[in-house]
C-alpha positions in Angstrom: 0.0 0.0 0.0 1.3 3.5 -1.3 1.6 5.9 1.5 0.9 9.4 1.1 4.0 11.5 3.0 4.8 15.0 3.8 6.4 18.0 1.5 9.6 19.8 2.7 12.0 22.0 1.2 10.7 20.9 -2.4 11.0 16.8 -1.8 9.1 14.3 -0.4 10.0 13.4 3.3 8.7 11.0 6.2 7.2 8.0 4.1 10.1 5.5 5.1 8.8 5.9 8.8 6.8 3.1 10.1 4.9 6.0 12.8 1.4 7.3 12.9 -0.5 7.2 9.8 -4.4 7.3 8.6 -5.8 4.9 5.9 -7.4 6.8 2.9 -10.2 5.1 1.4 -11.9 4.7 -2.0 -15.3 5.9 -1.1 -17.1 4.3 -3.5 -16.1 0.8 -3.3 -15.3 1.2 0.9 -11.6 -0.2 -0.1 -8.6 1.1 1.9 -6.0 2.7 -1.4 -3.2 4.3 0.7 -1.9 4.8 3.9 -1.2 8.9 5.3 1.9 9.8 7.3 0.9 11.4 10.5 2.9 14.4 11.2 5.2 14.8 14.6 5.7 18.0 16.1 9.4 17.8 15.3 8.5 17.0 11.6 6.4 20.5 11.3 9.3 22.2 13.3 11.5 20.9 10.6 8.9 22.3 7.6 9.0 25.6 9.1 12.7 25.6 9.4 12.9 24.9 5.7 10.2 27.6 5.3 11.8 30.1 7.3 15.3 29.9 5.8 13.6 30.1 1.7 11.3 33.1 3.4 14.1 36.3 3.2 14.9 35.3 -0.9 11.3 34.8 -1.8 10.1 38.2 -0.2 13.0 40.0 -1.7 11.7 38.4 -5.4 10.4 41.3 -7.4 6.7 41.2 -7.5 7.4 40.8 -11.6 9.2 37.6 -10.8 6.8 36.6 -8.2 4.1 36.7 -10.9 5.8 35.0 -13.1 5.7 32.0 -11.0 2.4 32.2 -10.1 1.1 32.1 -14.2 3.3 29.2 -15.0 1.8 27.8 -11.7 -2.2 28.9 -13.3 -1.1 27.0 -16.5 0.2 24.0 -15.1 -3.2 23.6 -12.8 -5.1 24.6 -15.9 -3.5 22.0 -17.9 -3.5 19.5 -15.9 -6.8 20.0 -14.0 -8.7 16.4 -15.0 -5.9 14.7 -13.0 -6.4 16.6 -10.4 -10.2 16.4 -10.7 -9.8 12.5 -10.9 -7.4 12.7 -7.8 -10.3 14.3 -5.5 -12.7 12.0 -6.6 -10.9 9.1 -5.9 -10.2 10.1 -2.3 -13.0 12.2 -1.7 -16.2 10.6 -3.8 -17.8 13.7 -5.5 -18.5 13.7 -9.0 -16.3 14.2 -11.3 -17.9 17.3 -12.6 -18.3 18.6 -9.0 -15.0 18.0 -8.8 -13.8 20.0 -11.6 -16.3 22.8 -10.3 -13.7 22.9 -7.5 -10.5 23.1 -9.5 -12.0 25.7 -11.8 -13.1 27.8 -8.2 -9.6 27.6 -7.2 -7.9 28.5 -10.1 -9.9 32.0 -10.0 -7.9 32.3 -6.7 -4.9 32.1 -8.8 -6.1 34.6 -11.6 -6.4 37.1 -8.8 -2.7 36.4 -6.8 -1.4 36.9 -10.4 -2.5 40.6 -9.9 -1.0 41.5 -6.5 1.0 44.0 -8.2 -2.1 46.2 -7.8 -3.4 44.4 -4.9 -0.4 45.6 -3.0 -0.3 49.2 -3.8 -0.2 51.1 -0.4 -0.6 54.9 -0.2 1.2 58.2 -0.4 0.6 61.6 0.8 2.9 64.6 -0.1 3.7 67.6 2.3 2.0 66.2 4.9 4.4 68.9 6.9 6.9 70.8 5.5 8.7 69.0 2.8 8.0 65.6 4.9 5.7 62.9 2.4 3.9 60.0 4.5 3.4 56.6 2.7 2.6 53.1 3.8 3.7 49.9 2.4 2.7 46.2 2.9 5.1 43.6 3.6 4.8 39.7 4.2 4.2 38.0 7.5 6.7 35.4 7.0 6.3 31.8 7.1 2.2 31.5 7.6 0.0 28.1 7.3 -3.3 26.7 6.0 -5.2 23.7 7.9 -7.9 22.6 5.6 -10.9 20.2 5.4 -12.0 17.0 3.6 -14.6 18.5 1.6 -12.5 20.8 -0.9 -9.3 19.1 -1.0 -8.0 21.4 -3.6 -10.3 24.7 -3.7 -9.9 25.9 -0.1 -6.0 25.5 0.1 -5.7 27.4 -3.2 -8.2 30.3 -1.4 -5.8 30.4 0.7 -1.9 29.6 -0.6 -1.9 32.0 -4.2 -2.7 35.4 -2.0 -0.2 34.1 0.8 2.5 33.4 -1.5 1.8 36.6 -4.0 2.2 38.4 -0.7 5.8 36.8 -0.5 5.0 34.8 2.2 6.2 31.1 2.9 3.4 28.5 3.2 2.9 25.5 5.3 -0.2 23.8 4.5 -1.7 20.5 6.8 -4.7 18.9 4.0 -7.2 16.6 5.6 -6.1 13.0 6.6 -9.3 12.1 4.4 -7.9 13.1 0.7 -4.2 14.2 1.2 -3.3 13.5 -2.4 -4.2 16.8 -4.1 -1.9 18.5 -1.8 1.5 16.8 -3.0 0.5 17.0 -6.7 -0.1 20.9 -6.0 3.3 20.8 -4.1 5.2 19.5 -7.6 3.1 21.9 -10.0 4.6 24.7 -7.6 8.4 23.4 -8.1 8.0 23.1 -11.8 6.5 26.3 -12.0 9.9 27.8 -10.5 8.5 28.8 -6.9 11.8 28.5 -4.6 11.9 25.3 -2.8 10.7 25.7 0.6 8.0 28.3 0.2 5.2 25.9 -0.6 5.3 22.8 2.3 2.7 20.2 2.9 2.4 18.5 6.4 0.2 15.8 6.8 -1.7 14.7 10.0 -3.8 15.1 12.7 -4.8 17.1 15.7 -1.3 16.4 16.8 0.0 18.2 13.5 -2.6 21.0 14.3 -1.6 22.0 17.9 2.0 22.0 16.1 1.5 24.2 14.1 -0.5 26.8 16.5 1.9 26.5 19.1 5.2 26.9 16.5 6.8 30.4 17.4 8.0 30.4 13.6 4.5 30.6 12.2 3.1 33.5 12.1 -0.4 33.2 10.8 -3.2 30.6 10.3 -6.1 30.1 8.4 -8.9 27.6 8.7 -11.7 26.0 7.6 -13.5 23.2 9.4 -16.2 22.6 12.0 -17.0 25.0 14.4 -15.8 23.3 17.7 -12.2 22.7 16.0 -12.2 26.7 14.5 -13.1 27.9 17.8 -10.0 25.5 19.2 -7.6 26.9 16.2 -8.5 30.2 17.1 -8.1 30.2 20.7 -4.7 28.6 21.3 -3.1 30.3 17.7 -4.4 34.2 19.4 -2.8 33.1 22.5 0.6 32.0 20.6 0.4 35.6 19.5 -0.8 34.5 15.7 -2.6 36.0 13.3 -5.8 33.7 12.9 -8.7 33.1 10.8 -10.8 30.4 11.1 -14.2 29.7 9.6 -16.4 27.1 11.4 -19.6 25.4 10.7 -22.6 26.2 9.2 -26.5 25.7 8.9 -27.3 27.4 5.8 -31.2 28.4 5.2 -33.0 29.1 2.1 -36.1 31.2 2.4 -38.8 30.9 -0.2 -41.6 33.1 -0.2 -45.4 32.8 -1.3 -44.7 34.9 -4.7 -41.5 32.4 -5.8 -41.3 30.1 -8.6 -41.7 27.1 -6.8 -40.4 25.3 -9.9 -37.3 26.9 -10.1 -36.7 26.8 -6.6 -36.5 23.7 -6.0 -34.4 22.5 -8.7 -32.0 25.2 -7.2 -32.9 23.8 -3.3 -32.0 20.0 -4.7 -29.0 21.0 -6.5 -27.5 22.7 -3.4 -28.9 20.4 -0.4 -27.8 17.5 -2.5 -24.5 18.2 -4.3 -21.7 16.7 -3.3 -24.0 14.7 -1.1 -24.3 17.8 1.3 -20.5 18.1 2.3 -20.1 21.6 1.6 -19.8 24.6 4.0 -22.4 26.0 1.3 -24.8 23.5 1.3 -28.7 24.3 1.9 -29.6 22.3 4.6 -33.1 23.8 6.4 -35.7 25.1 4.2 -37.6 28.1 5.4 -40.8 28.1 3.8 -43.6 31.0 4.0 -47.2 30.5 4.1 -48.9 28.3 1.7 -45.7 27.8 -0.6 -44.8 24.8 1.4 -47.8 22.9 0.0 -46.5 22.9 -3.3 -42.9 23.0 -2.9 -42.4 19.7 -0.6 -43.6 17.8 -3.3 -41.3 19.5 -6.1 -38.2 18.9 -3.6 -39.5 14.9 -2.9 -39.9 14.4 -6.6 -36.0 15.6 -7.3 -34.8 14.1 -4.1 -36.1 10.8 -5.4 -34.9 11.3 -9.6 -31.2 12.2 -8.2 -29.0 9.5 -9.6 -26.4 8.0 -7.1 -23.4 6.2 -7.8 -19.7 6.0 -8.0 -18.1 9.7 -8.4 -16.3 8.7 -11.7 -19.1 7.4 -13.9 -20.5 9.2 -16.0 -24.3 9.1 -15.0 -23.5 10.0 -11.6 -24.9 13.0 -9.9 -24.1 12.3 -6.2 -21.1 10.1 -4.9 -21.0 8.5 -1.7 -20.3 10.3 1.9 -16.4 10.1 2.7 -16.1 7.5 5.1 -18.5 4.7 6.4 -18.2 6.5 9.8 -19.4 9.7 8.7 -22.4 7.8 6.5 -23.5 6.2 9.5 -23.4 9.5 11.5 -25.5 11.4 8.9 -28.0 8.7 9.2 -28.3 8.4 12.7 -29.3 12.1 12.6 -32.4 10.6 9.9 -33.1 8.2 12.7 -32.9 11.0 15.2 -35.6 13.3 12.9 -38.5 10.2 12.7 -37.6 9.9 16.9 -38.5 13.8 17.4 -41.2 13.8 14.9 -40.4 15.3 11.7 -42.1 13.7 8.7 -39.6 12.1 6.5 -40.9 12.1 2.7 -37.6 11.0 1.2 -35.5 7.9 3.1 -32.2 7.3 1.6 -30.8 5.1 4.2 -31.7 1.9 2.0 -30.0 3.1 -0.8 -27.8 0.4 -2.7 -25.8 1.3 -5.2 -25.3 -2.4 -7.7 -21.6 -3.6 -7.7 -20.6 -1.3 -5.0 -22.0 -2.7 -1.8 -19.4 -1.8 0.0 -19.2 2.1 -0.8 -20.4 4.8 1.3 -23.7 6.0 -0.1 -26.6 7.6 1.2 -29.4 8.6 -1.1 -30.7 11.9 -0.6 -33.3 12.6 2.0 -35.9 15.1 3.4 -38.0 15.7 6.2 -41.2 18.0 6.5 -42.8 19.8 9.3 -39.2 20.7 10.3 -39.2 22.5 13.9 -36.4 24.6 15.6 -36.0 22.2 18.4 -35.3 18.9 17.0 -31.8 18.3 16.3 -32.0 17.7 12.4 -32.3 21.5 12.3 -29.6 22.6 15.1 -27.2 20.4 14.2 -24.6 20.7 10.8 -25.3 17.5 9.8 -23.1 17.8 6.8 -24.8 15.2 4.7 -27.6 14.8 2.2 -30.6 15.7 4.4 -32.8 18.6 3.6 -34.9 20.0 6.0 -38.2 22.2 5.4 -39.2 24.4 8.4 -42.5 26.1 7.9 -43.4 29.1 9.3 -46.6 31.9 8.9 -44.5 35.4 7.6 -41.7 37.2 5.9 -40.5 38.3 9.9 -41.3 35.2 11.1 -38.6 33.5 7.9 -36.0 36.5 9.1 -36.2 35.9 13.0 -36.2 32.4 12.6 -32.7 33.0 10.7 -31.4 35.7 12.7 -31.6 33.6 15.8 -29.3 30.6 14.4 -26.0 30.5 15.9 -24.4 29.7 12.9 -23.9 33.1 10.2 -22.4 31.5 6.8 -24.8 31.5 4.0 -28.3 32.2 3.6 -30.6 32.6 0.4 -33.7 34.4 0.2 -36.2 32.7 -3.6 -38.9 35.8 -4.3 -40.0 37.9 -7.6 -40.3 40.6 -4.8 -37.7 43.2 -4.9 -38.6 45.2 -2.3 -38.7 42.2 0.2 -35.1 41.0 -1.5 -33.9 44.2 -0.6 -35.0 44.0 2.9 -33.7 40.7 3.2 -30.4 41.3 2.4 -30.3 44.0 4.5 -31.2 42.7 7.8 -30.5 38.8 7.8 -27.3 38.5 9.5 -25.3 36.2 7.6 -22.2 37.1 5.7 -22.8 35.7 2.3 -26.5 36.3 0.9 -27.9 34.7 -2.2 -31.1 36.2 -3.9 -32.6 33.4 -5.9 -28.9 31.8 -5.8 -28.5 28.5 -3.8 -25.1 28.7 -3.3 -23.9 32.2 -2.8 -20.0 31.4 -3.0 -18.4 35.1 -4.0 -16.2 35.5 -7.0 -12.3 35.0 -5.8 -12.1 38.9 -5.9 -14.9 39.3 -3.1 -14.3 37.9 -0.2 -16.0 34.4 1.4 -17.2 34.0 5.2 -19.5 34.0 7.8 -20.5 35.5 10.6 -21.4 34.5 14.0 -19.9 31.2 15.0 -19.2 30.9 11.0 -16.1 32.5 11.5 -13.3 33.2 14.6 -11.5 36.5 13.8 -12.5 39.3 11.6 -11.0 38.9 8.3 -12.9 36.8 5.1 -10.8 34.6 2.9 -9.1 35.8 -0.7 -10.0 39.2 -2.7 -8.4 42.0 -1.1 -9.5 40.5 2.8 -7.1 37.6 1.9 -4.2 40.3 0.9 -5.0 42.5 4.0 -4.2 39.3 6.6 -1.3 38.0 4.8 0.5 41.5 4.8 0.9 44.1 7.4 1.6 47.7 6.8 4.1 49.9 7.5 3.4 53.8 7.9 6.5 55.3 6.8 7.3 59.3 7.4 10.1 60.5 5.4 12.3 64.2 5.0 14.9 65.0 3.0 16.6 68.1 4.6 18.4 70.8 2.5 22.4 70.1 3.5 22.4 73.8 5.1 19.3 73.4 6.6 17.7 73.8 10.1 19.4 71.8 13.0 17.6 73.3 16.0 16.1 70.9 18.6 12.5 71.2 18.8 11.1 69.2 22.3 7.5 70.0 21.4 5.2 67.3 19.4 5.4 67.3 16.1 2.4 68.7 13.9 2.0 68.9 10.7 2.9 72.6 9.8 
């Protein structure tokens, strides 16, 4: 069995040690494919050493020659994206299309580092005083790190490592145990693209790999994406290392559809996002908040594309859900079905007796939704991070928004209506940090920025666009004079001014 190592200094390192490790599966036929290195603390103390010695020549590069790197790096992802499409589905289970939906996301992270000549313009004021100009510049962190989740094993590191390394920053990045492939093949696109060895590292592991990282005095930032108990962890113990941290957490994502919506359309967008990649996305649409009488026609249009959606292995062809990522984490999402029937929802759609022919063995779960959804039970609390849809109905417009509002979670919400005015409304009030009007999934554009709000996110700074710039830089305020050589030389105790 191949096993699937670390990346330091630009070479492979740590598979001839017989230590921790993590099996990766093949979701779709349940068969263990390779076996993951588990990191040590003195392995990531030996990535950031690497990083931190590359650091100084690769923030001295010329932003010209930093962007060169980074096309040749756009090309060679472009070019080679199907392999690296097949490469998540193979550890991971979605589709392949979903799965070159992903590749295509992070390459428009990419597109944008290649512009950081702009993006890192500072400012400049002349004659602030008396022949004295003021100007501020941004400079790198240093050596900085990524820990990222299962779900997107190649979209959320590249939100994160194009901006960090435009900025002239070193990387570190620790993938998920669950598909650590993606990460290695990104680590050789980055050598052959010319990127100095040591500024792009991969570490792979687990918690003990984590708390390495946050605790290393040599790193100086962190960003995250994962579940909120583990963001609020990452958060807490990076801040009190004295990092620089971003972490976005969990989510519970609602979709509200009002009386005036087409019900038709909605629910082909409502399937689409509570289904895809079987509901392991941070953007999923997992409760649906319907208004009034709409829910009397739209449960039946979700329950008739819940039950057409065609499950199977993520690389055939006919395939338009794979299976869940691990038999544990299959049986989880169906214990929380279980747990709906127990606490009385009405389940229209079961997909726990799904079998998918000549793959027994895989981890499937064919879509499912409940009805007559209610706050309390734990099918609507809970990020269940699966295919379960949930439709919660309530009387009014305010009664959609307070419902909402009063979720713990802040990532996504969408709002279906041919009413402007309410739209309007909507987005103005609900307190959620990325709002879709008749969009299911509202993921931003790599130039805007992506997060939540609440316990969606730990910190106060987004991911990519020019948030991603602003916490992988920090500015200097410079104040600078040029005297005249036969110039004033008196010594002046009071504060200066600007006169």
């Amino acid at each position: 069995m191949k096993t699937v190592t670390h990346w330091i200094g630009g070479a492979l390192a740590g598979g001839e040690e017989a230590g921790r490790h993590g099996i990766v599966y093949d979701p779709a036929t349940g068969s263990e494919e390779a076996r993951v290195a588990f990191a040590t603390p003195s392995d990531v103390d030996a990535t950031v050493r690497a990083a931190r010695s590359t650091f100084p020549e690769w923030r001295d590069t010329s932003l010209s020659g930093r962007t060169r790197v980074l096309f040749r790096f756009r090309e060679l992802v472009d070019r080679h994206r199907d392999e690296l499409a097949r490469l998540i589905t193979a550890e991971h289970g979605k589709t392949l299309e979903d799965a070159r939906g992903e590749v295509q996301r992070g390459l428009e992270v990419v597109e944008l580092a290649c512009g950081i000549p702009s993006l890192l313009q500072g400012e400049f004021s002349e004659n602030v005083s008396t022949r004295v100009d003021a100007y501020s510049i941004r400079q790198p962190l240093g050596v900085v790190a990524g820990i990222t989740p299962f779900n997107f094993p190649a979209m959320v590191p590249m939100w994160m490592f194009p901006v960090a390394i435009a900025c002239g920053n070193a990387f570190v990045l620790k993938p998920s145990e669950k598909d650590p492939s993606a990460s290695l093949l990104l680590a050789r696109w980055w050598q052959e693209a010319g990127l100095p060895d040591g500024v792009f590292n991969v570490v792979q592991g687990d918690k003990v790999a984590v708390d390495a990282i946050l605790d290393h005095p040599g790193i100086a930032a962190v960003s995250f994406v994962g579940s909120t108990p583990i963001a609020r962890h990452v958060y807490e113990r990076g801040t009190a290392q004295g990092k620089r941290v971003q972490a976005l957490g969990g989510a519970k994502n609602h979709a509200v559809v009002l009386p005036d919506a087409d019900v038709e359309m909605a629910a082909s967008a409502l399937a689409s996002a509570g289904y895809g990649s079987a509901g392991e996305r941070c953007m999923a649409v997992s409760a649906v908040v319907a208004v009034g009488e709409v829910a009397d026609a739209l449960v039946p249009a979700l329950a008739e594309r819940a039950a057409s959606v065609v499950v199977g292995p993520g690389m055939s062809d006919g395939s338009q859900m794979g299976p869940l990522v691990t038999s544990a984490h299959r049986d989880k999402v169906a214990s929380y079905v279980e747990a709906g029937i127990r606490e009385g929802a009405e389940l229209v759609v079961d997909g726990r007796d799904l079998k998918v022919e000549g793959h027994e063995a895989g981890f499937f779960l064919g879509p499912c939704l409940f009805d007559r959804v209610t706050p309390e039970m734990s099918i609507y609390r809970d990020e269940i991070f699966g295919p379960v849809l949930s439709v919660v109905r309530v009387g009014s417009f305010d009664d959609a928004l307070g419902l909402v509002n009063r979720n713990p979670y802040g990532n996504g919400v969408a709002i279906f209506t041919n009413d402007g005015l309410a739209a309007r409304r909507f987005q103005s009030e609900v307190e959620v940090g990325m709002v879709g009007i008749n969009v299911p999934i509202p993921t931003p554009m790599a130039y805007f920025s992506f997060g939540g709000w609440k316990q969606s996110l730990f910190g106060d700074t987004h991911v990519h666009g020019r948030q991603g710039v602003h916490f992988y830089t920090r500015t200097k305020a410079v104040t600078a004079r040029w005297p005249e050589p036969t110039g004033e030389r008196a010594v002046h105790l009071g504060f200066p001014t600007a006169d």
